[in-house]
MILO-376937 format. One record per residue (C-alpha): residue in one letter; x, y, z; residue number from 1. Coordinates in steps of 0.25 Angstrom, whole numbers, plus 5000, padded with zeros to 4 digits. Each point is the difference from the previous one (the first is absolute). Layout:
N
<residu:A; east:X; north:Y; up:Z; num:NUM>
...
//
This chain:
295
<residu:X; east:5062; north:5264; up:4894; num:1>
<residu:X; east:5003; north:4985; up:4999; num:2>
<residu:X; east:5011; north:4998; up:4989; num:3>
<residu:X; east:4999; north:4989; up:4989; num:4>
<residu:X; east:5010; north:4990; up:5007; num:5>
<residu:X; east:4994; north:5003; up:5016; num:6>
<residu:X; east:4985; north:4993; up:4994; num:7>
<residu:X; east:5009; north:4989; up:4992; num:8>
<residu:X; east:5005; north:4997; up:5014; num:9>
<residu:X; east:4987; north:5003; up:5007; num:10>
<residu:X; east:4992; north:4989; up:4990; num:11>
<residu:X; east:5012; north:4991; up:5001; num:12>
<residu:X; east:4998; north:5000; up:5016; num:13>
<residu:X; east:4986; north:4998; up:4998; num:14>
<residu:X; east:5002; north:4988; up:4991; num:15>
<residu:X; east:5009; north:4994; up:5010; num:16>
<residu:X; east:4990; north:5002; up:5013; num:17>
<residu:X; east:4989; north:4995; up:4992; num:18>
<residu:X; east:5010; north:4986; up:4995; num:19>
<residu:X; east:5002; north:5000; up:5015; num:20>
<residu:X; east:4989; north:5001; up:5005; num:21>
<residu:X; east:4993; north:4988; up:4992; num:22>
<residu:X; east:5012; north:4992; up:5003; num:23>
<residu:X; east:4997; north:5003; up:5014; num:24>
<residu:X; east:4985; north:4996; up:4998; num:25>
<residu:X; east:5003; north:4988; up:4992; num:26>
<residu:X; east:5009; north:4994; up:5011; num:27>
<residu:X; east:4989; north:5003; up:5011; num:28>
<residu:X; east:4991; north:4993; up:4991; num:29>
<residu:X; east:5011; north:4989; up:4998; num:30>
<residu:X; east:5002; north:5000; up:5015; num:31>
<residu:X; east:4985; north:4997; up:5003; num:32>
<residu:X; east:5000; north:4990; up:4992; num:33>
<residu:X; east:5012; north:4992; up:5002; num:34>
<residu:X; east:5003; north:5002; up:5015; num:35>
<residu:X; east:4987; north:5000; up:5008; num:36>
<residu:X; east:5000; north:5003; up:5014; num:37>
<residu:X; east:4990; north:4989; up:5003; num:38>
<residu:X; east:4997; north:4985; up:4994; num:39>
<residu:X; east:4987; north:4994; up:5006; num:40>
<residu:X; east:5003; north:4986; up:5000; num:41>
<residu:X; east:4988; north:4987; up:5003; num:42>
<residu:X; east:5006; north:4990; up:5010; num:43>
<residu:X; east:4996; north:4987; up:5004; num:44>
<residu:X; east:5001; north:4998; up:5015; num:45>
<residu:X; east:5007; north:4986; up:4998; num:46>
<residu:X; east:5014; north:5008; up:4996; num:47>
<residu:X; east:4996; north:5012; up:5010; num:48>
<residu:X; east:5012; north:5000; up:5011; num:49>
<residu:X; east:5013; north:4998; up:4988; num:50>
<residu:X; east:4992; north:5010; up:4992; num:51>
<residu:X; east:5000; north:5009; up:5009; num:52>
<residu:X; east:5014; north:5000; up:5002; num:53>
<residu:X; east:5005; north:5000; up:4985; num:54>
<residu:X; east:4989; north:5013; up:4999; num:55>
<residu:X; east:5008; north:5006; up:5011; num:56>
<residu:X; east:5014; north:4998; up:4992; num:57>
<residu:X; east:4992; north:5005; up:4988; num:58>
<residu:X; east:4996; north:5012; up:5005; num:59>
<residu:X; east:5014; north:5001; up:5006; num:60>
<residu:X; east:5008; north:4998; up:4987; num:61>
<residu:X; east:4992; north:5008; up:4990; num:62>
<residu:X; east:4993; north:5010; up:5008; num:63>
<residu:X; east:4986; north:4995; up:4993; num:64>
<residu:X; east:4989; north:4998; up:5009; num:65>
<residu:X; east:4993; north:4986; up:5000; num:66>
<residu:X; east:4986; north:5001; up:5004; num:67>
<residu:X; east:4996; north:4985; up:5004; num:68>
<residu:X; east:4985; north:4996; up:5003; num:69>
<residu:X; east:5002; north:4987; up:5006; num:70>
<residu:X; east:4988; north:4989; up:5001; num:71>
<residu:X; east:4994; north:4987; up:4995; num:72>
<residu:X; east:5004; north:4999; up:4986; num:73>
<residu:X; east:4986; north:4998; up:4995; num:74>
<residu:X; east:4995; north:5013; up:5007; num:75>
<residu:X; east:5012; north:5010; up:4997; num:76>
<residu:X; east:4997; north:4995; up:4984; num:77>
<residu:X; east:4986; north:5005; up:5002; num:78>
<residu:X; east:5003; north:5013; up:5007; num:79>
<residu:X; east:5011; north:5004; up:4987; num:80>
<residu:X; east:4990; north:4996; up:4990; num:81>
<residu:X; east:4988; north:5009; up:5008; num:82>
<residu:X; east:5010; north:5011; up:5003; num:83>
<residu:X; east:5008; north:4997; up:4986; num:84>
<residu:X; east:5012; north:5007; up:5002; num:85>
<residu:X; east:5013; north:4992; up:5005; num:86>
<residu:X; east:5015; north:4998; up:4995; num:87>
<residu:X; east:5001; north:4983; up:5003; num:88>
<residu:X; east:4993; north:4989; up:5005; num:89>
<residu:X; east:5008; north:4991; up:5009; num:90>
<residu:X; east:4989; north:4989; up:5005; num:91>
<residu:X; east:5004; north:4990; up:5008; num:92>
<residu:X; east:4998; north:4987; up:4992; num:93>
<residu:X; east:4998; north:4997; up:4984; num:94>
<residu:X; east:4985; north:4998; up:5002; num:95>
<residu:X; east:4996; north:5015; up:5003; num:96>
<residu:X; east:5012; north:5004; up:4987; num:97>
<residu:X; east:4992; north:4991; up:4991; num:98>
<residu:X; east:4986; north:5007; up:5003; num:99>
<residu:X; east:5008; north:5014; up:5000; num:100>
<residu:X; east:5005; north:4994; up:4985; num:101>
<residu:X; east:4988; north:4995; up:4995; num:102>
<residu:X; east:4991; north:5014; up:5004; num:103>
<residu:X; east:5011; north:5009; up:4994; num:104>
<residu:X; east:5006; north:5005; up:5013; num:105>
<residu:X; east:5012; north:4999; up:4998; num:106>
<residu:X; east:5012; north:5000; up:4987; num:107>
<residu:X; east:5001; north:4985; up:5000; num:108>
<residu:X; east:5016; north:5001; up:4992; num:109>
<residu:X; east:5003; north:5007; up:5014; num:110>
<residu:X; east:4997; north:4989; up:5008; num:111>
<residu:X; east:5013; north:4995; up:5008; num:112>
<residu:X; east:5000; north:4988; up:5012; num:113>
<residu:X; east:5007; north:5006; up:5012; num:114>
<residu:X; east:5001; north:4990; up:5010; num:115>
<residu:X; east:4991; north:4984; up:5002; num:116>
<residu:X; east:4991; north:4995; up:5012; num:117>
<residu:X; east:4997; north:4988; up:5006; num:118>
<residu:X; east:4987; north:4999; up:5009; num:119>
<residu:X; east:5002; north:4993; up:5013; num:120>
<residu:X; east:4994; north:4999; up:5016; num:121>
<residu:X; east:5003; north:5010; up:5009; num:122>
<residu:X; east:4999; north:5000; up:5013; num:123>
<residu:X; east:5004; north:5008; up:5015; num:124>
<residu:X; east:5015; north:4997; up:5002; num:125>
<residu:X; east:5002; north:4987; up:5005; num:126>
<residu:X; east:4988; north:4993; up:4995; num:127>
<residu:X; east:4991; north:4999; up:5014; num:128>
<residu:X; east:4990; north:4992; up:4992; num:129>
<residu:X; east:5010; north:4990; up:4994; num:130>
<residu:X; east:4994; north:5002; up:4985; num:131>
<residu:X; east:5008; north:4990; up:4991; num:132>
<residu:X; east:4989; north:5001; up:4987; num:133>
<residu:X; east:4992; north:5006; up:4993; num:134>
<residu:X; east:4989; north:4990; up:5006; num:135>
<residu:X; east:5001; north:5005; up:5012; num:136>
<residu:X; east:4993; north:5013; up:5000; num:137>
<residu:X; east:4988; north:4990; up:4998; num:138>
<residu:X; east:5002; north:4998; up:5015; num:139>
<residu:X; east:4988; north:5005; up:5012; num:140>
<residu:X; east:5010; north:5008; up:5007; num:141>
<residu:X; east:5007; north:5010; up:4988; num:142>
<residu:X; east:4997; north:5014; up:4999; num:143>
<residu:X; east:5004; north:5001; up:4984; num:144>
<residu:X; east:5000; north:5014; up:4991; num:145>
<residu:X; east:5002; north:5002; up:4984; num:146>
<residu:X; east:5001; north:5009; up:4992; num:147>
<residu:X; east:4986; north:5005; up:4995; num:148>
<residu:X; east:5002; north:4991; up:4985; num:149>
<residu:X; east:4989; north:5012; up:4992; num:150>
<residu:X; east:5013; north:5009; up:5001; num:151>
<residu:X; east:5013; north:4995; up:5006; num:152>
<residu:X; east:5010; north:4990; up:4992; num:153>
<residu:X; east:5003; north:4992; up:5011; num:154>
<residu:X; east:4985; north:4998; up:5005; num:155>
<residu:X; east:4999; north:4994; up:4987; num:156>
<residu:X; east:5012; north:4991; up:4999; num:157>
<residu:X; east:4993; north:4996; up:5014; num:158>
<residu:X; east:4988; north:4996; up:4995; num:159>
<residu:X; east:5007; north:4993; up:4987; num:160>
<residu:X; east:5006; north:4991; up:5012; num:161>
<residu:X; east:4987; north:4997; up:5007; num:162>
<residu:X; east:4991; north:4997; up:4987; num:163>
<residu:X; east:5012; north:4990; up:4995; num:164>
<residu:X; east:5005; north:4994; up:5012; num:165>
<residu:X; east:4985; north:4998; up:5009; num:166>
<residu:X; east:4988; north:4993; up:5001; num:167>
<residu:X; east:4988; north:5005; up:4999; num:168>
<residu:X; east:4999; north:4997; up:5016; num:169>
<residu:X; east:5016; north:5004; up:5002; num:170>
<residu:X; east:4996; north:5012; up:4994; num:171>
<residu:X; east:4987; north:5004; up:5009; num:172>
<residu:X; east:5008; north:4999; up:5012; num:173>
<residu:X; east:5010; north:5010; up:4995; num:174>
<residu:X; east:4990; north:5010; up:4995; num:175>
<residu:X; east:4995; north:4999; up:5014; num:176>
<residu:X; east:5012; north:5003; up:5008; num:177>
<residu:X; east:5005; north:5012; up:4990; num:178>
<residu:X; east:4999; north:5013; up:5009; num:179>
<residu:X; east:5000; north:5009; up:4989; num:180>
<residu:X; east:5005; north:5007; up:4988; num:181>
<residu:X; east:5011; north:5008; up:5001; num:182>
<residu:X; east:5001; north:5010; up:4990; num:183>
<residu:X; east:5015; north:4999; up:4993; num:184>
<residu:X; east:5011; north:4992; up:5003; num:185>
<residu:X; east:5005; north:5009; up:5009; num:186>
<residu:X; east:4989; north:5000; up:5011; num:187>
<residu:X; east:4999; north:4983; up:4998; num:188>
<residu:X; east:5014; north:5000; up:5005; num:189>
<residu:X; east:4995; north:5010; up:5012; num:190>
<residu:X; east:4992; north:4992; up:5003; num:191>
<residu:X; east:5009; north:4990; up:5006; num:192>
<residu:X; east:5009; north:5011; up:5006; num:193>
<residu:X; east:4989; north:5005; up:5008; num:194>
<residu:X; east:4995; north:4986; up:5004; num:195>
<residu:X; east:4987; north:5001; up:4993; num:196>
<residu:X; east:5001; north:4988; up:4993; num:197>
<residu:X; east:5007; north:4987; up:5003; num:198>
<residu:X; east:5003; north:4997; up:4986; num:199>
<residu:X; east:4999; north:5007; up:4986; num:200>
<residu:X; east:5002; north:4997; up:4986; num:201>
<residu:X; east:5010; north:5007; up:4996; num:202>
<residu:X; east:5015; north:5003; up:4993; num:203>
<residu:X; east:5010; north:4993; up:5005; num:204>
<residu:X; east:5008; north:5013; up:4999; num:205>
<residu:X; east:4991; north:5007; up:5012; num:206>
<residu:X; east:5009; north:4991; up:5009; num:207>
<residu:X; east:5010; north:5011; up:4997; num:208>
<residu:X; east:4992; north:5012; up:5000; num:209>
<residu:X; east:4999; north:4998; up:5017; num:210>
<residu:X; east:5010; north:4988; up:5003; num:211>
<residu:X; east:4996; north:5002; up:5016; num:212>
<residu:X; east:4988; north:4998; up:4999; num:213>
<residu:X; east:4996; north:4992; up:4986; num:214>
<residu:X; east:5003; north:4986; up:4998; num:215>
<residu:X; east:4999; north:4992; up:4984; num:216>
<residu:X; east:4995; north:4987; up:5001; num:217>
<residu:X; east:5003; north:4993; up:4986; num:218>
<residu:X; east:4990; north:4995; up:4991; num:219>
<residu:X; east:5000; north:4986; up:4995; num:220>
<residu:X; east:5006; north:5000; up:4985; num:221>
<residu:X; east:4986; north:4994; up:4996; num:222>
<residu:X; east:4992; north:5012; up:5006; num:223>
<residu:X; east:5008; north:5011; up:4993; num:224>
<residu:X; east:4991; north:5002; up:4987; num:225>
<residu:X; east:5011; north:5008; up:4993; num:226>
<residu:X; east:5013; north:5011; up:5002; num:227>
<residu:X; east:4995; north:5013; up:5001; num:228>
<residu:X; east:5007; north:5013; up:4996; num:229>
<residu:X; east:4998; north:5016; up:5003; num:230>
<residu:X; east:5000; north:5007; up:4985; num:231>
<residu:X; east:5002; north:5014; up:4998; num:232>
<residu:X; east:4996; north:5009; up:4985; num:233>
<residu:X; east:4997; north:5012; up:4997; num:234>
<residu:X; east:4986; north:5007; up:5002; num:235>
<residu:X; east:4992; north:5006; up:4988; num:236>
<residu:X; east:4996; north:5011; up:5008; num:237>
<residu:X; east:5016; north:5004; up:5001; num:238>
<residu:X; east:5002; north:5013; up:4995; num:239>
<residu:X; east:5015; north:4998; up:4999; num:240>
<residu:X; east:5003; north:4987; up:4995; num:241>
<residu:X; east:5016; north:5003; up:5002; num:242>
<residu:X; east:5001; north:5004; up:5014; num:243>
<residu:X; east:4989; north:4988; up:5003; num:244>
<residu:X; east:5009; north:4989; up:4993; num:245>
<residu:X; east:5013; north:5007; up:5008; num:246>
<residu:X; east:4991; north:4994; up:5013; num:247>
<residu:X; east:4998; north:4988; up:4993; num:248>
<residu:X; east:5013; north:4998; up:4997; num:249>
<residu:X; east:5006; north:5003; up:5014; num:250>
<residu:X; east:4992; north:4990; up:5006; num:251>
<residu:X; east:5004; north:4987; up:4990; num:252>
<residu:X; east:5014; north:5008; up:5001; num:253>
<residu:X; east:5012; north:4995; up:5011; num:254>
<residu:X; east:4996; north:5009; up:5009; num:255>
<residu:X; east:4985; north:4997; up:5000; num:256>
<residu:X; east:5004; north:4984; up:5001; num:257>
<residu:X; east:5009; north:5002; up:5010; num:258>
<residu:X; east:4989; north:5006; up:5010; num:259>
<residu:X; east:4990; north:4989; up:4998; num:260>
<residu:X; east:5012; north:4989; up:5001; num:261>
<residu:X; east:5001; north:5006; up:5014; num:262>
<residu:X; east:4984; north:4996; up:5003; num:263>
<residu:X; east:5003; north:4986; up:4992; num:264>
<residu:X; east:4992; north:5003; up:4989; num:265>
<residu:X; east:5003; north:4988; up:4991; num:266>
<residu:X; east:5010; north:5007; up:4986; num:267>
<residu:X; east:4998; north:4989; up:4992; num:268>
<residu:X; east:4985; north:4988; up:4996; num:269>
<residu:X; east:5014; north:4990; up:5002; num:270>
<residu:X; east:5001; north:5004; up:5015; num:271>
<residu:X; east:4985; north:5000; up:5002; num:272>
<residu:X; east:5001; north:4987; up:4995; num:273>
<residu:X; east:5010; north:4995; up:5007; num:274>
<residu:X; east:4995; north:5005; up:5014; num:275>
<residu:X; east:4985; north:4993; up:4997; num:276>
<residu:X; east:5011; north:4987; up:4997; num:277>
<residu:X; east:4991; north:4998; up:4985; num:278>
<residu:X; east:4997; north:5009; up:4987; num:279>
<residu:X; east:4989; north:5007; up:4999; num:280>
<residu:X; east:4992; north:5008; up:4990; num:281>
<residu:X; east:5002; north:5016; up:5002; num:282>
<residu:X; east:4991; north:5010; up:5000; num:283>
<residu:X; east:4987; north:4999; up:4993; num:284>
<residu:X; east:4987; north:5004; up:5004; num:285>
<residu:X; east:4988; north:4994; up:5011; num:286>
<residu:X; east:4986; north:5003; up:4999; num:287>
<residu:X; east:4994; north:4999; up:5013; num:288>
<residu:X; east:4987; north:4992; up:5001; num:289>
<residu:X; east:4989; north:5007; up:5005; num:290>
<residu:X; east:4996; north:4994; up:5013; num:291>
<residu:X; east:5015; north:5006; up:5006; num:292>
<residu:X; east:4995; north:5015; up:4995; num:293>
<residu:X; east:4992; north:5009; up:5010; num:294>
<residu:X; east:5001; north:4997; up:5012; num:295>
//
C-alpha cells in the first residue's frame, strides 16, 4: 500500500507533467503563430525578376516559405479580395495600392515604397526600327503591344501618355497598330524578347531584365506624366501580422535594396528625377477612360 510521502511525490509529478505539458502546447500554439511555414504574398509583374530573387534569399535566411502569385497588379488585387486570404500586397505602381486602400484591402499604416519607376520605349536590341519617340509608334510599319490598361499599371501609365501627348488622329493610328494586350508587365516585356512586337510601352527597367535581347528607348521629359513607384503593406486578410511585416521589412531592408539596385530599380524620386532630367509628380492614381477598356 502506497505510503503518505510516495502519493505526495506521485501528485507533485503529476502536477509537473501537467505545467509541462501546457508549456509545450502553449509554444506549439506560439510557434504557429509567430513562425509559419508559408506566407502567401500578391505581386505585381513589374518587380517580378528582383523579387524573385530577394524571395529566394528569404526563404534562405529564415526558413519561411514565401508563396508569390505574380500578375497584373489589378487582377492579383481581385483574386485576394475574392479568395480573401493573403499575408501582403506588393502591386506594382501606387494606382493599384490606392484602390487596395480605398476598399479596405489592405493596413494602410503598413504601407512602405520599395523601389520607383520610370515608363519608357523598349525595343529588340539594337533598335531595327530606329524608334527615337514616343510619336513614332504612330507609324504604318510598327507592330506595338501594351499592357492591357483594365489591370496592368504600366498599361495605364501608357495610355496616360497617349491621351496627354496625342491628337485625336495621332492617336487612331496608334490604337490601330496595338497588337494586343499583354497581361502584366512581365509578358509586355516578352513580347519584345520573343520578337512579337517591334515596340512596347513599358519600364525602363525591362532593359535589364533581358539586356540581350531588350533595348530602352527614353521618353521625352514632356511625355513622362509622373514617377512611379512599387509600394508594399500589409494584407487585412494576414493572419499573422508579425511574420508578414518581417517580409516587409526585408524587402525595404539593405538586403532587399541591394537586389533591386542590381535590376536598376531607381532607390530614390531624386534619382527618378534625375534620369527623366526634370521633377515629376509621384505616384498618384489614373483612371482609364473607357474607350481604352475591353478590347
Amino acid at each position: 500500500m502506497p505510503t503518505t510521502s510516495t502519493r505526495s511525490f506521485a501528485l507533485r509529478i503529476g502536477a509537473l507533467l501537467a505545467i509541462l505539458g501546457g508549456a509545450y502546447g502553449l509554444w506549439l500554439t506560439t510557434s504557429s503563430v509567430h513562425s509559419p511555414k508559408t506566407l502567401l504574398v500578391y505581386v505585381g509583374a513589374a518587380s517580378k525578376p528582383p523579387t524573385e530573387e530577394v524571395i529566394r534569399l528569404y526563404e534562405k535566411k529564415t526558413g519561411v516559405k514565401v508563396e508569390a502569385i505574380f500578375g497584373g497588379s489589378g487582377y492579383i488585387l481581385s483574386q485576394m479580395k475574392l479568395a480573401k486570404r493573403g499575408d501582403v500586397y506588393f502591386p506594382g505602381s501606387s494606382d493599384y495600392m490606392e484602390k487596395a486602400k480605398r476598399e479596405g484591402d489592405i493596413v494602410p499604416e503598413t504601407e512602405r515604397i520599395v523601389v520607383y519607376l520610370v515608363p519608357a520605349i523598349n525595343v529588340r536590341k539594337g533598335n531595327p526600327k530606329r524608334i527615337r519617340n514616343l510619336r513614332d509608334l504612330t507609324r504604318e510599319d510598327l507592330k506595338v503591344a501594351i499592357a492591357n490598361p483594365e489591370g496592368v499599371c504600366v498599361g495605364a501609365y501608357a495610355v496616360e501618355m497617349i491621351e496627354r501627348r496625342f491628337t485625336p488622329d495621332q492617336r487612331a493610328k496608334f490604337q490601330k497598330n496595338v497588337i494586343n494586350y499583354t497581361e502584366s508587365c512581365e509578358k509586355t516585356a516578352t513580347a519584345i524578347s520573343l520578337k512579337m512586337a517591334d515596340a512596347v510601352i513599358g519600364w525602363r527597367v525591362f532593359e535589364h531584365w533581358d539586356p540581350a535581347r531588350i533595348e530602352t528607348i527614353p521618353l521625352s521629359k514632356e511625355d513622362i506624366p509622373r514617377i512611379g513607384y512599387i509600394p508594399v503593406a500589409i494584407a487585412k486578410y494576414t493572419q499573422d501580422r508579425t511574420a508578414a511585416q518581417a517580409f516587409v521589412s526585408f524587402l525595404v531592408g539593405p538586403e532587399g535594396r541591394a537586389i533591386y539596385a542590381k535590376y536598376r530599380y531607381f532607390a530614390t524620386a531624386e534619382a527618378a528625377a534625375a534620369w527623366i532630367g526634370e521633377k515629376k509628380p509621384v505616384g498618384g492614381e489614373y483612371s482609364v477612360p473607357a474607350h481604352w477598356l475591353k478590347r
